[in-house]
C-alpha positions as CSV (number, residue, x, y, z in Angstrom):
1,X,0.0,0.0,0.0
2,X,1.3,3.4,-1.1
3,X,1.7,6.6,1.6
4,X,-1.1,8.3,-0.4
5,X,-3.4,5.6,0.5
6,X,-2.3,5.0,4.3
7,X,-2.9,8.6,4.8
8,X,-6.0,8.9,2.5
9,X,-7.6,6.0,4.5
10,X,-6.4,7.5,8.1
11,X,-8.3,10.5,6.9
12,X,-11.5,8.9,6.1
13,X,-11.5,7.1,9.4
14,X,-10.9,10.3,11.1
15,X,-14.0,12.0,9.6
16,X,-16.0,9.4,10.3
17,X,-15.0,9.2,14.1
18,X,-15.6,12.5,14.1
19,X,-18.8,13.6,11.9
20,X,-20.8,9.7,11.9
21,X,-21.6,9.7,15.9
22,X,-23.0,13.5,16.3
23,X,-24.6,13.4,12.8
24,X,-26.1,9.5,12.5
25,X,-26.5,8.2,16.3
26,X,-26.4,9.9,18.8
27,X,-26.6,8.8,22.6
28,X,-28.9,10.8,25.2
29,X,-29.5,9.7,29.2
30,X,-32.9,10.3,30.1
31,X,-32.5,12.4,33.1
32,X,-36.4,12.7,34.3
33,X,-39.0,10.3,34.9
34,X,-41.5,12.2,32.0
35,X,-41.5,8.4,30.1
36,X,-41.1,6.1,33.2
37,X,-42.8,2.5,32.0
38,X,-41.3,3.0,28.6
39,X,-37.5,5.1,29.8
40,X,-36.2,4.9,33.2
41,X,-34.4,7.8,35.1
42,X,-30.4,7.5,34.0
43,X,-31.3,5.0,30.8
44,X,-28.7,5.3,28.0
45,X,-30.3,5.1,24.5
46,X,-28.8,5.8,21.1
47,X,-30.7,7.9,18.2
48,X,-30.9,7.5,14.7
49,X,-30.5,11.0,14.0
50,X,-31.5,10.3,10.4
51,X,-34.4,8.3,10.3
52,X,-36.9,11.0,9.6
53,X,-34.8,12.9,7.0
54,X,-31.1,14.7,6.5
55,X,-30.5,17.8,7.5
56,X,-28.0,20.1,6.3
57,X,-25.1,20.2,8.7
58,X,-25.1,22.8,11.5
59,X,-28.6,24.0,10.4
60,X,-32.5,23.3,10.7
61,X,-32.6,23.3,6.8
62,X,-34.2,19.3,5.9
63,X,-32.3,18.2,2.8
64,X,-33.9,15.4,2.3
65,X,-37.0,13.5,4.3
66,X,-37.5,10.2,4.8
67,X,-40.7,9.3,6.9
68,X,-43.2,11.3,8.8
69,X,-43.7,11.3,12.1
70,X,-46.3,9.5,13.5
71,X,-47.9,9.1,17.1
72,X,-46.3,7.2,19.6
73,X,-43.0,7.6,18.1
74,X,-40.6,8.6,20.9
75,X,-38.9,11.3,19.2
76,X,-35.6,14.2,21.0
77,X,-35.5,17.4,20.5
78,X,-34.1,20.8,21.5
79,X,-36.2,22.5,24.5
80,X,-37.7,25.5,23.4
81,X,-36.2,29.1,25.1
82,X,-39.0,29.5,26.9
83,X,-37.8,26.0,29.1
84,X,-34.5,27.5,30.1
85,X,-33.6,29.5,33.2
86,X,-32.4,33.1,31.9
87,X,-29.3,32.1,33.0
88,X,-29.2,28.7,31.4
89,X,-30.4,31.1,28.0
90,X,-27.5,33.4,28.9
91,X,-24.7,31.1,28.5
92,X,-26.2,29.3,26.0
93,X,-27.5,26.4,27.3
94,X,-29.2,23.5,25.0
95,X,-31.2,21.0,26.6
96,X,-33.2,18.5,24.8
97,X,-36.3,16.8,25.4
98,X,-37.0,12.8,25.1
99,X,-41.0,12.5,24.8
100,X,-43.8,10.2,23.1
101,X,-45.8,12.4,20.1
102,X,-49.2,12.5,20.8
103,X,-50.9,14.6,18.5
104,X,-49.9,15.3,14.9
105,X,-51.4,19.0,13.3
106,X,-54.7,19.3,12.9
107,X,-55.6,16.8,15.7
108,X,-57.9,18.2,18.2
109,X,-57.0,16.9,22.0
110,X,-58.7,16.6,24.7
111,X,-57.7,15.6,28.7
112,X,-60.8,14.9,30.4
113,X,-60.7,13.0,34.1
114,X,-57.4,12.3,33.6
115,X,-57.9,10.9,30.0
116,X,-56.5,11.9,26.7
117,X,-59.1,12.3,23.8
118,X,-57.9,12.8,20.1
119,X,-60.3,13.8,17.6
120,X,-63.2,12.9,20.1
121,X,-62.1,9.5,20.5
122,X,-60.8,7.9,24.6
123,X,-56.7,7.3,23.9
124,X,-56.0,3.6,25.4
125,X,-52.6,3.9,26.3
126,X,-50.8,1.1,28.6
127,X,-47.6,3.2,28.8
128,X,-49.2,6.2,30.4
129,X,-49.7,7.2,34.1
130,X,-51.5,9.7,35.7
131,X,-49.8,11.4,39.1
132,X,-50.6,15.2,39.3
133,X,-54.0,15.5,41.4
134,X,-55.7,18.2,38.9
135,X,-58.7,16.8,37.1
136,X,-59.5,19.2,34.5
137,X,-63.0,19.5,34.1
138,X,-65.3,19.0,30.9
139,X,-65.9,23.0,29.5
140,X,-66.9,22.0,25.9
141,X,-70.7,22.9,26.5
142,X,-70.2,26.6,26.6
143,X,-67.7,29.6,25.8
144,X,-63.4,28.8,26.2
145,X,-63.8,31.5,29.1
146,X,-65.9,29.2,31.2
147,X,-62.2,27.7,32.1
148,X,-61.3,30.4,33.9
149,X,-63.5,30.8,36.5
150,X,-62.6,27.4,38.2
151,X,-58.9,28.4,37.2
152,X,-59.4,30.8,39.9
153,X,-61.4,29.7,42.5
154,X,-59.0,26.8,42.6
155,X,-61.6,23.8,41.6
156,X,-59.5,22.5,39.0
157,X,-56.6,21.2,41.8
């Protein structure tokens, strides 16, 4: 084997070490109990970072798209500003999120007694549980304000 090809094949290797694991899997440790039954606190998981499409690298921009999502995937993704501390946005903090999808656009949803409804229709789901003590009461039969009022007095805890 020639010197061009030693170093031609040391270079491939190196840019694969360096771009394949932060650009095709990546690993994540769940660090909250938001999926216990399906993820444990301090699980290590791997993502495919590619399986819904290719980005363009260092960007948002989708280059090419594979699959849709669809419920119940278990999908990560960047927490939104609005999730961070002010200091955590000051130094530039990035946190992601590791949840279940539960809606897709256009999808009405419901919680009623402690149930999810999607497009009218009761959610069985054997991965879910139910903790907080708020029961959110039926409002459908009148006007969106008609929330607020047990918001207040406290009826909704």
């Amino acid at each position: 084997m020639t010197l061009l090809k030693i170093w031609l094949t040391v270079a491939i290797a190196a840019v694969m070490l360096i771009f394949f694991p932060t650009s095709v899997l990546r690993a994540y440790r769940i660090p909250s109990g938001a999926m216990e039954n399906t993820l444990q606190i301090g699980d290590h998981l791997y993502v495919n970072n590619v399986y819904y499409g290719i980005r363009a690298l260092g960007t948002d921009k989708l280059l090419r798209k594979w699959h849709d999502v669809q419920r119940g995937d278990v999908v990560v993704f960047e927490c939104p500003p609005s999730a961070l501390s002010e200091k955590e946005r000051e130094r530039h903090v990035r946190k992601d999120f590791i949840n279940r999808v539960v809606t897709l656009p256009g999808d009405e949803v419901m919680v009623k007694n402690k149930r999810l409804y999607i497009n009218g229709l009761q959610q069985n789901e054997s991965y879910a549980i139910y903790r907080g003590p708020m029961v959110i009461p039926d409002t459908r039969g009148g006007s969106p304000f008609n929330f607020q009022s047990p918001w207040e007095s406290g009826d909704l805890a």
